[in-house]
VEXDO-89835 format. One record per residue (C-alpha): z, x, y. Coordinates in steps of 0.5 Angstrom, whole numbers, padded with zeros to 4 digits, always signed. Layout:
<bagus>
ZXY/...
</bagus>
This chain:
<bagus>
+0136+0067-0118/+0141+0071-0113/+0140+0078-0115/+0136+0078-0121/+0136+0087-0122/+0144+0085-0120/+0144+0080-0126/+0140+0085-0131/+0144+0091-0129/+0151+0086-0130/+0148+0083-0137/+0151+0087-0144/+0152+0084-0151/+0158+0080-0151/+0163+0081-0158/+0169+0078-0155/+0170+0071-0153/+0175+0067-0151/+0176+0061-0156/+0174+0054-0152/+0169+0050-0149/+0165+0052-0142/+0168+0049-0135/+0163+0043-0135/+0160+0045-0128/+0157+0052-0131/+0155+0048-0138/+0151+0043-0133/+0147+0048-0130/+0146+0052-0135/+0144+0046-0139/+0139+0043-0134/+0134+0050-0133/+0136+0050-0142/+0132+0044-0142/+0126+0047-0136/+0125+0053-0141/+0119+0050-0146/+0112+0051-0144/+0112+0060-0146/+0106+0065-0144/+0102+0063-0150/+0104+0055-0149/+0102+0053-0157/+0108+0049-0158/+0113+0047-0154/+0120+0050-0155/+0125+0045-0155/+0132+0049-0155/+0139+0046-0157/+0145+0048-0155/+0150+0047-0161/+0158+0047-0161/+0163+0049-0166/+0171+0048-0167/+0172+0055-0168/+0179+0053-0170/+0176+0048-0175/+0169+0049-0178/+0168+0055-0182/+0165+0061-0179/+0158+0062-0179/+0156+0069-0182/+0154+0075-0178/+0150+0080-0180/+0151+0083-0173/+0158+0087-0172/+0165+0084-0170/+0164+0078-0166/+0169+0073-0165/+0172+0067-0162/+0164+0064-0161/+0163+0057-0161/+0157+0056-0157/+0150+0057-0160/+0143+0056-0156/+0137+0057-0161/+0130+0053-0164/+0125+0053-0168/+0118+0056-0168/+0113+0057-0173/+0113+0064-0177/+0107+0068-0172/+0107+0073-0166/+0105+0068-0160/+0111+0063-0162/+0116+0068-0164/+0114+0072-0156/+0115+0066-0153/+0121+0064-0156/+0125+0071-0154/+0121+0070-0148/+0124+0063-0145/+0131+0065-0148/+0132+0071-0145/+0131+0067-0139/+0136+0062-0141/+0141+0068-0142/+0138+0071-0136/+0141+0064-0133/+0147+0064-0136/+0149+0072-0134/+0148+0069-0127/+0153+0063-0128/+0158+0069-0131/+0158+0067-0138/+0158+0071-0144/+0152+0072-0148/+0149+0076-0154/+0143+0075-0157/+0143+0075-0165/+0138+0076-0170/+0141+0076-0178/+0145+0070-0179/+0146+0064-0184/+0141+0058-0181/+0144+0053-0186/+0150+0054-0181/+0146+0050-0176/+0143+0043-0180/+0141+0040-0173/+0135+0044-0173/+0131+0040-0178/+0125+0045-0179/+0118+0043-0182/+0115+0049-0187/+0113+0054-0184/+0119+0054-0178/+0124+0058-0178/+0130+0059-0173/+0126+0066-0169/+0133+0069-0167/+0140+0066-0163/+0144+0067-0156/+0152+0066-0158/+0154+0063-0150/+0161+0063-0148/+0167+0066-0144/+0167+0073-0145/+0174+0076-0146/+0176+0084-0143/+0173+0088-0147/+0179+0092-0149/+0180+0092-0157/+0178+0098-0160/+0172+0095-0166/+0168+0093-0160/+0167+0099-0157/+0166+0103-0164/+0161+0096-0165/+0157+0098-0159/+0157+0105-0160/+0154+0104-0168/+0149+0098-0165/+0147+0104-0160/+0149+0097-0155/+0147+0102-0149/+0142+0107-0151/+0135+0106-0147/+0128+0110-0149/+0126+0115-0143/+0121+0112-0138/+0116+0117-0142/+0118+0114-0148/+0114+0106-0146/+0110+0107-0140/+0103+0110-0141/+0097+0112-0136/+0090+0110-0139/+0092+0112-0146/+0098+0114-0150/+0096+0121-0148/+0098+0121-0140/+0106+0118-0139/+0106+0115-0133/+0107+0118-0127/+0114+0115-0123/+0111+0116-0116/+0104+0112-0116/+0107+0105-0118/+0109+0103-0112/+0115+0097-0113/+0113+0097-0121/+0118+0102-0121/+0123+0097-0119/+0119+0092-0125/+0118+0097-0130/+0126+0099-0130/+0128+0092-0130/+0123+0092-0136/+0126+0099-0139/+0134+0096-0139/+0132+0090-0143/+0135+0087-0150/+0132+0088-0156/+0134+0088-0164/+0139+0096-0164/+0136+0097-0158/+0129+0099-0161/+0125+0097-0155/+0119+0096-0159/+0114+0094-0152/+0109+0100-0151/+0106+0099-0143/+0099+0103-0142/+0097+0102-0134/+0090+0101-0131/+0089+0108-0127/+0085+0105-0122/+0090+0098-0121/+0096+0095-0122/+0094+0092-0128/+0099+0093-0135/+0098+0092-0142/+0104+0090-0147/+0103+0093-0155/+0108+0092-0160/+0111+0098-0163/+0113+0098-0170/+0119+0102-0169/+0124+0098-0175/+0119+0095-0181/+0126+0090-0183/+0125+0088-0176/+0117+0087-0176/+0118+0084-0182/+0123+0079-0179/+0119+0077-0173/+0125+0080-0169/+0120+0086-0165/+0115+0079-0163/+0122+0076-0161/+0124+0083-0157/+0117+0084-0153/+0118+0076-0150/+0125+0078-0148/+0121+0084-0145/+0115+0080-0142/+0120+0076-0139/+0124+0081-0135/+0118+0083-0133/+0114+0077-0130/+0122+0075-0127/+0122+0082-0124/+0115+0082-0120/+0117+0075-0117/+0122+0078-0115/+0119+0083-0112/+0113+0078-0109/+0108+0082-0114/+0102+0077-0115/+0100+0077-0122/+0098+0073-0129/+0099+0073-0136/+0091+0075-0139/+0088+0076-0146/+0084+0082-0145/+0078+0083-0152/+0077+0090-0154/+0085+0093-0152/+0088+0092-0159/+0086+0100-0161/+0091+0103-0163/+0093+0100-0170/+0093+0108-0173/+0099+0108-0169/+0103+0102-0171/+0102+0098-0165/+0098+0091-0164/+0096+0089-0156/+0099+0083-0155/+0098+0081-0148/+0096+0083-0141/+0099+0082-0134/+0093+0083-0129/+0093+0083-0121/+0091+0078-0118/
</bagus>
């Protein structure tokens, strides 16, 4: 990608599309990396997306349990077995789709409550579901009213402080800005990434003595723990963060660490660890 902290900056929940198709050569692209992005950190399953089309004039409107959103009529989404290394590679790899498309200037938002009948060409086997979707299209001038009441009521722009997710050795010591080096640039890329009503359910404890980070899932909503959609979030997160430390030539890899999950009397699970290499 070009300017990828520009592109994560620039990315917000779109509401608002213009009815119609996308413009053959944007589709194309964002089709082609779409179909690259299958294998996720934990690699259980290939996950195999589809992009779905609607006549927004013809076909009924698929029920949203997520604000005022109109004229959409282009859906990528998949399926995934009902367990947290699934649901974080799926929020993983679709961010990385969304990530694309913002790049192409296509609108985006991520979509977590939604009637799964609308989709019959997902064809799910007992026990997969459909984690979560992106509603893609061209977005229209943010000018009505209800889009900016929905954004304020959805908390679309709210972000946890810095003290708030990222921790020094324990949850006792907030990390400290000034020794992080370029993982200032990483952990704020972090920081500004999407999740279900801004929950930001990612706790991140640095090693004091190495550039190593562990992810622990916070269980911030019960009803969207319940969901899966916190595993969804903290793929999202994971995938900024990996993207961001490519992009700023920070050697690392994903590595499963025993002895780290301790902190269940705080409602949060180890989910991963991104080691210096």
């Amino acid at each position: 990608m070009s300017d990828l902290f520009e592109i994560i900056r620039n990315r917000k929940s779109c509401r608002t599309y213009i009815p119609g198709g996308i413009a053959p050569d944007s589709r194309r692209k964002l089709s082609e990396y779409m179909n690259q992005m299958q294998n996720g950190i934990f690699s259980q399953a290939p996950v195999h997306f589809l992009w779905i089309e609607r006549d927004y004039q013809v076909d009924i409107p698929m029920k949203l349990n997520y604000g005022t959103i109109t004229g959409h009529s282009n859906y990528i989404l998949g399926k995934a077995p009902f367990n947290t290394r699934s649901y974080v590679d799926y929020g993983y790899l679709l961010e990385k789709i969304v990530l694309k498309a913002t790049e192409l200037g296509l609108g985006t938002c991520w979509i977590g409550y939604f009637d799964a009948v609308y989709f019959p060409e997902i064809k799910k086997t007992k026990g997969e579901f459909i984690p979560s979707l992106i509603i893609v299209g061209n977005a229209a001038p943010r000018k009505k009213v209800s889009e900016k009441i929905t954004r304020y009521f959805v908390k679309a722009d709210a972000r946890k402080d810095w003290e708030d997710l990222f921790f020094s050795g324990d949850l006792n010591t907030s990390l400290d800005k000034k020794g992080v080096g370029k993982y200032l640039n990483v952990l704020e890329m972090l920081r500004l990434a999407p999740s279900s009503g801004n929950s930001q359910p990612w706790r991140v404890i640095r090693d004091k003595d190495k550039d190593s980070y562990h992810f622990y899932r916070k269980n911030v909503h019960p009803l969207y723990q319940k969901r899966g959609l916190h595993d969804v979030d903290l793929g999202i997160g994971l995938a900024h963060f990996e993207m961001a430390a490519q992009h700023e030539q920070l050697k690392g890899k994903w590595e499963s660490i025993e002895g780290l999950n301790k902190y269940q009397e705080q409602a949060m699970e180890y989910i991963i660890s991104w080691m210096w290499d």
